[in-house]
C-alpha positions in Angstrom: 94.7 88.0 67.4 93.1 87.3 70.7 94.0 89.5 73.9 97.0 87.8 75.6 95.8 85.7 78.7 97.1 87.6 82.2 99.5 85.1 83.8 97.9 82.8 86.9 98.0 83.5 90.2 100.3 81.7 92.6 98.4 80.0 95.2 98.6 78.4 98.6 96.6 76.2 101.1 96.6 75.4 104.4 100.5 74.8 104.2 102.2 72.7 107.0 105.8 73.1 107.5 107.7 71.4 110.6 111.4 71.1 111.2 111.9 68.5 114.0 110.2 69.3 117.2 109.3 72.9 115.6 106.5 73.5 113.6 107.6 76.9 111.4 104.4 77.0 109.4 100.8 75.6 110.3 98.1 76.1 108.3 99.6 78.9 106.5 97.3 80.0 103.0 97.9 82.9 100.4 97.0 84.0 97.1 99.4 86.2 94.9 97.0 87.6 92.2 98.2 88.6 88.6 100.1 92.5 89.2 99.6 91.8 93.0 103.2 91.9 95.0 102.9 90.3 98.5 105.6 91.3 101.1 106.1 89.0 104.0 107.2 90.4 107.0 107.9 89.2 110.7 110.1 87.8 113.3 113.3 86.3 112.2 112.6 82.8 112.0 108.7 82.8 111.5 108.9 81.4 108.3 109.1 83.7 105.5 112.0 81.7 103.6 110.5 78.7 104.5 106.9 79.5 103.1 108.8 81.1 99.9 110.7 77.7 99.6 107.3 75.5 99.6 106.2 78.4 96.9 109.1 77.6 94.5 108.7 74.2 94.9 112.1 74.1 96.3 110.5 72.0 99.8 107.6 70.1 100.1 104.9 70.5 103.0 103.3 67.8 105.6 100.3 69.2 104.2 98.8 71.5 102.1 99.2 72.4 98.6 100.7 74.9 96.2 99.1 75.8 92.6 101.9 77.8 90.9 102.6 79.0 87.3 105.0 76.9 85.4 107.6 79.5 85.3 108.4 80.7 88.6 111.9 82.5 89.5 113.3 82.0 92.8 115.7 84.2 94.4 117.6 82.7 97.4 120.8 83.0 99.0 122.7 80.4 96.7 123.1 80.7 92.5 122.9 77.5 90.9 126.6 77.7 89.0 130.0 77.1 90.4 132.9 79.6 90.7 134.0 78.8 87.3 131.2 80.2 85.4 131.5 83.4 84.2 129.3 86.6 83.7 128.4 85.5 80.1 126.9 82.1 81.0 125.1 83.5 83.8 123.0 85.8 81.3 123.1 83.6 78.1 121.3 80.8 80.7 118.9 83.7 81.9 118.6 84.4 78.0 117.8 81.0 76.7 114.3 80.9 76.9 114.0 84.1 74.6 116.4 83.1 72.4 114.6 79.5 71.8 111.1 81.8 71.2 112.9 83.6 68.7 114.4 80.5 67.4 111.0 78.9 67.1 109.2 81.5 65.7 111.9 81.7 62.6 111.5 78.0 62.1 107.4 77.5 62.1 107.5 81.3 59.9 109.4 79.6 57.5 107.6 76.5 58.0 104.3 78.3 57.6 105.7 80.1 54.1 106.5 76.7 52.8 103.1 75.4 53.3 100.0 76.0 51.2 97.4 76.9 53.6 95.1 74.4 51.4 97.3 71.7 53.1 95.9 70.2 56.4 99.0 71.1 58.2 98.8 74.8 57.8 96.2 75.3 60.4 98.3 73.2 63.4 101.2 75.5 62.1 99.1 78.9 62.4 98.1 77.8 65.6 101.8 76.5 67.1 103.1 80.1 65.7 100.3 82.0 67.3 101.0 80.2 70.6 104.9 80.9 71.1 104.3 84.9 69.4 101.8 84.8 72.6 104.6 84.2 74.8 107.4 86.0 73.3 104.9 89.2 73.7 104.5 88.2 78.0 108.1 87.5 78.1 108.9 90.7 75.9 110.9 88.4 74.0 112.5 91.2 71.6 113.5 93.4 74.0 115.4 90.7 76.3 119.4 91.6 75.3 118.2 95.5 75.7 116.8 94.7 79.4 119.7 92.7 80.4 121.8 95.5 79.4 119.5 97.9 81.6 119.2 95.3 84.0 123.4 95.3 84.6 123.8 98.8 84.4 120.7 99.7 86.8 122.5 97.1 89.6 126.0 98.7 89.4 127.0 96.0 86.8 127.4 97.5 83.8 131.1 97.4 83.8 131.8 94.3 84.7 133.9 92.1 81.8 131.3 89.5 80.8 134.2 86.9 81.1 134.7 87.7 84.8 134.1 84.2 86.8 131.7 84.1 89.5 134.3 83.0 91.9 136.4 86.6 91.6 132.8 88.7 92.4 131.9 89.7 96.0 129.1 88.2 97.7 127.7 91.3 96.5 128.1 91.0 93.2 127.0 87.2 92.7 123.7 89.0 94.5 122.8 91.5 92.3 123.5 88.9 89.1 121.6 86.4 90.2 118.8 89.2 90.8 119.5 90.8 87.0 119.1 86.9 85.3 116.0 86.3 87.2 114.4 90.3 85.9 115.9 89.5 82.3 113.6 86.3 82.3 110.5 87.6 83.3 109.1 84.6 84.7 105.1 84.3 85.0 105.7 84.4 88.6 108.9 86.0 91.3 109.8 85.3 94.6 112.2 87.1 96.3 114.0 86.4 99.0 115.6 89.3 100.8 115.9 91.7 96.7 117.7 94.6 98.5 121.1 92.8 100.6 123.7 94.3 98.6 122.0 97.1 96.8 122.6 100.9 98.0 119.6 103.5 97.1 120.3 103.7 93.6 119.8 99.9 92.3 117.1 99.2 95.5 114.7 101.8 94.0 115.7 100.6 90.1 114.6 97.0 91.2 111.3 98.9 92.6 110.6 100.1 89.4 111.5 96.8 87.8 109.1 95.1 90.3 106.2 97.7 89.9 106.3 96.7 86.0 106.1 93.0 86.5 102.6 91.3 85.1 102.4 88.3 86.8 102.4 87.5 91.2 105.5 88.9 93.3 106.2 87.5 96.5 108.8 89.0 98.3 110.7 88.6 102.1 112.2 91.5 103.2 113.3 93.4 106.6 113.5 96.8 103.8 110.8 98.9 105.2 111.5 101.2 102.3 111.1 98.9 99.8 108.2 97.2 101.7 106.4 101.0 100.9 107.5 101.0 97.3 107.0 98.1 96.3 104.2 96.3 97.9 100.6 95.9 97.0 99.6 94.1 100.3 101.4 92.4 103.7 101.5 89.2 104.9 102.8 89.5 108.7 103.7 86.1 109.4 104.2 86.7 113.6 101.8 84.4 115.8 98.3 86.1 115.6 95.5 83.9 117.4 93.7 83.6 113.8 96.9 82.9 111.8 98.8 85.3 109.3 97.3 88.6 108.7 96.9 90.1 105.4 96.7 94.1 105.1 96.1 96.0 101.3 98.2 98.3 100.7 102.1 99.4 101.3 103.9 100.2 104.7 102.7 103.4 105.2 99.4 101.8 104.9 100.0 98.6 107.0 101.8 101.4 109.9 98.5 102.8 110.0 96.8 99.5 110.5 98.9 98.5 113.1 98.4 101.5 114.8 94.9 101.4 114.9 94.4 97.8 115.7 97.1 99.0 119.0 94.4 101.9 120.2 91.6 99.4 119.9 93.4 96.6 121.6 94.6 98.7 124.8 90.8 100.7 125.0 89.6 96.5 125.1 91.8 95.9 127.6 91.4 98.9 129.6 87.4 98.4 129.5 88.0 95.2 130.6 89.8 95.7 133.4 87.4 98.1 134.6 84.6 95.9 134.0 86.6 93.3 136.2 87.3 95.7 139.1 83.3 96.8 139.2 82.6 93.0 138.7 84.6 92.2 141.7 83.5 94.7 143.8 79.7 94.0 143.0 80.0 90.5 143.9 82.5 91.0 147.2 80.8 94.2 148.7 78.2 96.3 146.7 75.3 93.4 146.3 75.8 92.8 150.1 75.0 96.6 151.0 71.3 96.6 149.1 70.0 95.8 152.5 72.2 97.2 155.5 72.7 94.8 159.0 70.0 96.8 160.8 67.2 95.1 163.2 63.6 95.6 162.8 61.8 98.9 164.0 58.7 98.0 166.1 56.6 98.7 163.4 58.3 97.2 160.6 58.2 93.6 162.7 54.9 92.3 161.1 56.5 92.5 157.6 60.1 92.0 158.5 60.2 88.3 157.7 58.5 88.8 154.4 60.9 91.6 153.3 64.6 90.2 154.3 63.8 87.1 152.6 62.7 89.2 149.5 66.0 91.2 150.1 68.5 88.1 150.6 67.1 86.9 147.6 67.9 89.8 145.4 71.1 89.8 147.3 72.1 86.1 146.1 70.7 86.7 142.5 72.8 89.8 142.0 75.8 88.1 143.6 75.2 85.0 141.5 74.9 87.3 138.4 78.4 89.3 139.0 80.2 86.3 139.7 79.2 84.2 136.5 80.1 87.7 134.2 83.5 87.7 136.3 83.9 84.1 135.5 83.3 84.4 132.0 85.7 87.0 131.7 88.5 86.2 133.8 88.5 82.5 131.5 88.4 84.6 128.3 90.5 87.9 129.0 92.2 89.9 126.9 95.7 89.7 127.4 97.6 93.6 128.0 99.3 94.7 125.1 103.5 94.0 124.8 105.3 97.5 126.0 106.9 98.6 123.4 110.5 99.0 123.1 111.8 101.6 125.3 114.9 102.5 127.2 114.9 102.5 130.8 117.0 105.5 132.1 117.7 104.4 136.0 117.6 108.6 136.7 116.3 111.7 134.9 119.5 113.8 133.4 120.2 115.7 135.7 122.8 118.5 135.6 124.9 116.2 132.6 122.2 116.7 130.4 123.8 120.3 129.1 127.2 120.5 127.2 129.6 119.0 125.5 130.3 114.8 126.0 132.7 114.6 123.4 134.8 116.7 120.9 136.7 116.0 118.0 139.6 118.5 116.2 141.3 117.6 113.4 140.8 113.8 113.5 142.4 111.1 111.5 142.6 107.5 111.1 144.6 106.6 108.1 142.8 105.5 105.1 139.6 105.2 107.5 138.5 108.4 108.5 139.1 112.5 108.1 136.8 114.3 110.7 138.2 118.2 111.1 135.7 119.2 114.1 133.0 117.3 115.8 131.0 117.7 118.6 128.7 115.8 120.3 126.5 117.3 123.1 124.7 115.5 125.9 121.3 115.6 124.5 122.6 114.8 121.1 120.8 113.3 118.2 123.0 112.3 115.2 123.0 110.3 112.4 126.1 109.5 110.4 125.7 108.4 106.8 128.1 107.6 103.6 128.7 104.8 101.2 130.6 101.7 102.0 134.1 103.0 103.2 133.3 106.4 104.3 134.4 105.6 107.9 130.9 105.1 109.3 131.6 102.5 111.9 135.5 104.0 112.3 133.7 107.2 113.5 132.0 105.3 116.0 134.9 103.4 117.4 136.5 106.7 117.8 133.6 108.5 119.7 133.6 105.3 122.1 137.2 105.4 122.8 137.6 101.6 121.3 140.5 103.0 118.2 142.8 105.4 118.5 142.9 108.2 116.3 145.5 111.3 115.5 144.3 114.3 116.4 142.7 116.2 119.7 139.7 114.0 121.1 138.0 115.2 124.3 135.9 113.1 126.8 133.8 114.4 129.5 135.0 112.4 132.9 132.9 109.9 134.1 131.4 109.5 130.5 129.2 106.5 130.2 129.5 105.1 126.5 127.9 101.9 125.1 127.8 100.8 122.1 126.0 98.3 119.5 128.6 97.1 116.9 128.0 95.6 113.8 129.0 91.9 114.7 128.9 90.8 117.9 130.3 88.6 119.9 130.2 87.6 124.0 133.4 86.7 126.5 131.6 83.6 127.4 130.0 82.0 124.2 129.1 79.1 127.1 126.9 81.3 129.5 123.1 81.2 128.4 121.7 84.1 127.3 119.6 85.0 130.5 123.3 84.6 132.3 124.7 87.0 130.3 122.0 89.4 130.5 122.3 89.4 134.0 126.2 89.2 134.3 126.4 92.7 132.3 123.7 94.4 134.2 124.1 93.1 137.5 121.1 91.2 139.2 119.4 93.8 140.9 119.5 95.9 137.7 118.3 92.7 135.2 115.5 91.8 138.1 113.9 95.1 137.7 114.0 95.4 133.9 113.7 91.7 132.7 114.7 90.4 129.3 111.9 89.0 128.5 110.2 92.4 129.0 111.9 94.6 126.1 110.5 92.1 123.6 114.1 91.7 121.8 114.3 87.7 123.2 112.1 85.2 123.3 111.2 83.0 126.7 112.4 79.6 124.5 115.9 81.3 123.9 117.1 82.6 127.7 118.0 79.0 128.7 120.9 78.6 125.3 124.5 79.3 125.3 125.1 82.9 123.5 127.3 80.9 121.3 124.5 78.9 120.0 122.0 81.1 119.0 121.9 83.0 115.8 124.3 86.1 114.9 120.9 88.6 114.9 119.5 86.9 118.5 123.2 88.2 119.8 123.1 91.2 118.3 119.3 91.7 120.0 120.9 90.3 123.4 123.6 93.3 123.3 120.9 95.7 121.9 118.6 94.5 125.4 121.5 95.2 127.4 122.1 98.8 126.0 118.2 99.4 126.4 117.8 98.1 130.0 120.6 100.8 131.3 121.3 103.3 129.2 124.6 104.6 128.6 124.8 108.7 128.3 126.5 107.9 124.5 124.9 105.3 122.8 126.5 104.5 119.5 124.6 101.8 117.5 126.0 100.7 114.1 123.6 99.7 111.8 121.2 98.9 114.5 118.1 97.6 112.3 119.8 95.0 110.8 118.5 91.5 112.1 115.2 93.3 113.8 111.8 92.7 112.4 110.2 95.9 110.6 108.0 96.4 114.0 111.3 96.3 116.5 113.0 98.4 113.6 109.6 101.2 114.1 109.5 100.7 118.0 113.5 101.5 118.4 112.9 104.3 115.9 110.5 105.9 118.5 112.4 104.9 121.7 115.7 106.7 120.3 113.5 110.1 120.1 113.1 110.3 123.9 114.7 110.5 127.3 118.3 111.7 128.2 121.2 110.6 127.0 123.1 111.2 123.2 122.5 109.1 120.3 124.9 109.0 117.1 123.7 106.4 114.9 125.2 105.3 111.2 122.8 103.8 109.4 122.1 102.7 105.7 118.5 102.2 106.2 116.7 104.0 103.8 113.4 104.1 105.9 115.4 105.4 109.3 116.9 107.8 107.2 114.5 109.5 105.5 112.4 109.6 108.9 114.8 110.7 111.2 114.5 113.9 112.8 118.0 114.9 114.2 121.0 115.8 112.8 122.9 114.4 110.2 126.6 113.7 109.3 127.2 112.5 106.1 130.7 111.4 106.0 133.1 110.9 102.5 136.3 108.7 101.9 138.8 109.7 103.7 140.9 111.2 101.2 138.3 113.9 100.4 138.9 116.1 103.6 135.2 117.6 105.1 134.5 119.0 108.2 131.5 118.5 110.6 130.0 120.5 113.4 
């Protein structure tokens, strides 16, 4: 038998998306090769789920076109059954496809026994059979109910009654099904749309594995910077670039390094240039004017004189004409200074309150919530809290901010500043626009000197909306800006990466390792965590009674 053909790429042209006045997409093109898996990455809201919908075939362009395998599997936020399916139908739909190959291959073997193979009919049969045992062998046909098996347990449901209806599952659970159904199938192509929401380390680096196995082209959407490194051949970052999307080979690590390098070379451009402009404007202002100094003629230079300051002028006007036209050229086509990175602006170096304790803990409890024995947090502190779901992660934080009460001793240094990034937030005034608020919780001399726009958490277009308007990740950005433009001397961020783009997520990362002021963070992000270079507190149900110091 002939060598199985390797499944088609998935591919993508000049692609034109535009929702009302907003054009999301324009002139967007990609190619997902065979064993290739493409992450997208960028902003929220530059496209990714939109440019994964035009993939699918779920949305149609203005323009463009899409070449795509005839089995692709989509994963987006919605399953397509109602609450009153159960578990079962879920996988015998996700099923079906290897069950008909099986079913077909019994009928056209029998089909094929029956027939002589003098008939005429036999070679069409041997043909048909050779066909669907082709496919059955991509789709690992024989090994589906096995995989689905693995598939459950490896996502955490495994012990799950099949007859359970979708409708008593979390918004978790429905997740990671409609995840296992699309792996059982194997479709010639995936695309993923956010893979790890739901899934703790355990099941995000099992679907890495899954992924890494997969024949056929993956295109995936994720904020997972982790998963971005395990899982990723090459990146797509879909934030405006002046030639369009850029594509990098390689993982995260790799596309870190990358971005890194094209940083160095952009701020050594703009640095030349800005020298080159400064020489260029003194050359034409000053320096051509001094090749002949505002002398008279000696008595013996007068013969010549006339001769020579003509000669002299002229040089003069040509040099002059020459440094304007370069300055011209270059002040039309500059290159514009790099974005500052994220970084907090501490109004005052630490000063004397940058030594001992800010706040202490002793034999701490909130009910069901939270068991902390001893804790303390000192002013330069670094700390990052982790746990499962339930572990008391953001109660711990509430705590330390003085927002829940708690049995138990808990100390506070007078005068302590304290802000804190919550996990959903919300403003006073949902009506105010966002520049309003910004400069209502800062004050206006404090928000003149550090501008919103500056941190690179908001974008010019979004200042002039009503908080209550924009999206729950712009608000969560908005409080972030305000926490980064005056720095508290606790800073407690919950989750703080979720709703940031992978670079804001690396940029915060590196503005939390500097400058005064204590940091306890809880996190889940597997990237943060494995990176982070303070200390940690890992924290365990309440009921199992630890200590921390």
């Amino acid at each position: 038998m002939s060598n199985p053909v390797p499944p088609p790429a998935l591919l993508a042209h000049d692609l034109v998306r535009t929702f009302g006045a907003r054009r999301v997409l324009d002139g967007v093109s990609l190619t997902a090769s065979p064993g290739h898996r493409v992450g997208l990455i960028g902003e929220n809201g530059v496209g990714k789920s939109t440019l994964l919908r035009l993939l699918a075939g779920a949305d149609e362009p203005e323009s463009g076109s899409v070449t795509r395998p005839a089995d692709v599997g989509f994963l987006h936020q919605e399953m397509a059954f109602d609450a009153g399916s159960t578990i079962a139908d879920v996988l015998d739909d996700a099923l079906r496809e290897a069950r008909a190959d099986l079913a077909e291959l019994d009928r056209l073997s029998a089909l094929l026994a029956r027939t002589p193979q003098s008939s005429p009919d036999h070679t069409a049969l041997l043909a048909a059979y050779g066909g669907r045992l082709e496919q059955a062998e991509e789709r690992e046909t024989w090994d589906a109910d096995r995989r689905a098996a693995v598939l459950l347990t490896g996502l955490g449901l495994g012990a799950l009654e099949h007859g359970r209806t979708l409708g008593s599952l979390s918004g978790g659970q429905r997740g990671r099904l409609a995840l296992a159904a699309l792996l059982v199938r194997r479709p010639s192509a995936l695309l993923l749309d956010e893979p790890t929401n739901h899934l703790d380390d355990e099941a995000a680096a099992f679907v890495e594995e899954q992924l890494r196995g997969m024949p056929g082209p993956v295109v995936i959407a994720s904020h997972d910077r982790a998963f971005l490194d395990a899982a990723c051949t090459d990146l797509i970052d879909l934030d405006p670039a002046v030639d369009g999307p850029v594509r990098y080979g390689g993982d995260y690590s790799t596309y870190l390094t990358e971005k890194r390098a094209e940083r160095a070379r952009w701020e050594r451009r703009h640095a030349e240039e800005q020298q080159e402009l400064e020489a260029l404007r003194r050359s034409a202002d000053v320096t051509a004017r001094m090749v002949a100094p505002d002398r008279g003629p000696r008595d013996n230079e007068k013969m010549g004189y006339g001769l020579r300051a003509g000669r002299v002028q002229s040089q003069i006007a040509r040099r002059v004409r020459n440094a304007s036209r370069r300055l011209d050229e270059l002040e039309r086509n500059r290159i514009g200074e790099p974005p500052p990175p994220l970084r907090f602006r501490y109004t005052s170096p630490a000063g004397p309150s940058a030594e001992g304790t800010l706040v202490s803990l002793r034999g701490v409890r909130v009910p069901g919530r939270l068991s902390i024995d001893r804790l303390d947090v000192s002013a330069t502190e670094r700390l990052l809290v982790t746990g499962g779901n339930g572990s008391g992660k953001s109660t711990l934080l509430a705590v330390l901010a003085g927002a829940l009460a708690a049995e138990g001793e808990v100390g506070r240094r007078p005068g302590l500043t304290v802000g804190m990034l919550t996990q959903d937030t919300e403003f006073a005034r949902p009506d105010r626009t966002v520049r309003e608020t910004y400069e209502k919780a800062l004050g206006f001399e404090r928000a003149e000197a550090v501008p919103l726009v500056s941190l690179g958490l908001m974008h010019e277009a979004d200042l002039g909306k009503p908080v209550g308007q924009v999206s729950a990740g712009q608000r969560r950005r908005l409080a972030l800006a305000v926490l980064t433009a005056r720095p508290p001397q606790l800073l407690l961020l919950d989750e703080p990466t979720n709703h940031l783009s992978p670079r804001l997520c690396d940029e915060l990362e590196e503005a939390l390792g500097t400058g005064p002021g204590a940091v306890v963070l809880a996190s889940h992000d597997r990237w943060l965590r494995r990176r982070w270079q303070g200390g940690e507190l890992r924290l365990h149900p309440a009921g199992e009674d630890r200590s921390a110091g």
